[in-house]
N, C-alpha and C positions, 0 to 999 in steps of 0.2 A: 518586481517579481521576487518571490521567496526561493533561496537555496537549499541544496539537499544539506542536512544539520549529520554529523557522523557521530554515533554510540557504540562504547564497546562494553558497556554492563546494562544489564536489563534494567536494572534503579536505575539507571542515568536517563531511561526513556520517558519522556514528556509524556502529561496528558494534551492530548494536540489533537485535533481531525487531521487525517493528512493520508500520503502513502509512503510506505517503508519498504527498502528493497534488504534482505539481508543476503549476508556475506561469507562464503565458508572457503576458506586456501585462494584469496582474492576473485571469488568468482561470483555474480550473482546465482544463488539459490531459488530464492523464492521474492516473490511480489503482491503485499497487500494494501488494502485501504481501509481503514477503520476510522468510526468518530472520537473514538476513545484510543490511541496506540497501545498507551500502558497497559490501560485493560485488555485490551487485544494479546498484548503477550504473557499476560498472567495465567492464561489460559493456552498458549499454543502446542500447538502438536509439535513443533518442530524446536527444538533444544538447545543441538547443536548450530552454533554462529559464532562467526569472528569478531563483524560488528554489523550493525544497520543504519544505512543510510536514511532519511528520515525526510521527508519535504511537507511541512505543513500548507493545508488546505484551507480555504475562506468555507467550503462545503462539503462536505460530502458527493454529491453528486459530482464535483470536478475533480474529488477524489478518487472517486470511481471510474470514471471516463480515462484520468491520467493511468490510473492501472492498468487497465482493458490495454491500452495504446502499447504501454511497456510488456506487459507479459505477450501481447503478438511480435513485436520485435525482439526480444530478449531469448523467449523461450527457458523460461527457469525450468530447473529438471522437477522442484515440487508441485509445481503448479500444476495443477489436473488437465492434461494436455487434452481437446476435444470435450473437455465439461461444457453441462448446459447452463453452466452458473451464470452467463453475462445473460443469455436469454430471460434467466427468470429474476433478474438484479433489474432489468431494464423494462419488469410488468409494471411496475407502480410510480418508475422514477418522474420529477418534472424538472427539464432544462430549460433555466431560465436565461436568457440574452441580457446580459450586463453591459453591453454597452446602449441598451434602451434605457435602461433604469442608472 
């Protein structure tokens, strides 16, 4: 099993698939999952961070299910609290059973 990796400069962030929790006054802020991280933060809306926690992904899709799980237990205050994002993230997705294959 892969561990959460810890960044405190935005250069030090991998190109990885995965999900990132970031950090502001030791607290989790926000919770994403991107194929791309770096790319993900070259562009983010959100600036301020202390550092981000980081847990690379074999996929996407279990990158996205691993966030879904943490931002309902977590409740990051960025996170769009009552969005339809997981609704419409979960129209095209295909989960595959790794222990068949």
């Amino acid at each position: 099993m892969t561990h959460w990796n810890t960044y405190q400069n935005k250069s030090d962030v991998p190109v990885t698939c995965g999900v990132y929790a970031m950090y502001k006054d030791g607290e989790v802020i926000y919770i994403g999952a991107s194929k791309d991280i770096r790319k993900r933060f070259s562009n983010h809306m959100i600036k301020e961070w202390d550092l981000v926690k980081i847990k690379p992904m074999a996929t996407f899709g279990a990158a996205h299910t691993l966030e879904e799980k943490l931002i309902k237990r977590l409740h990051p205050p960025f996170n769009a609290a009552g969005s339809r994002r997981n609704e419409l993230g979960n129209r095209h997705r295909i989960t595959i059973d790794h222990d068949l294959y």
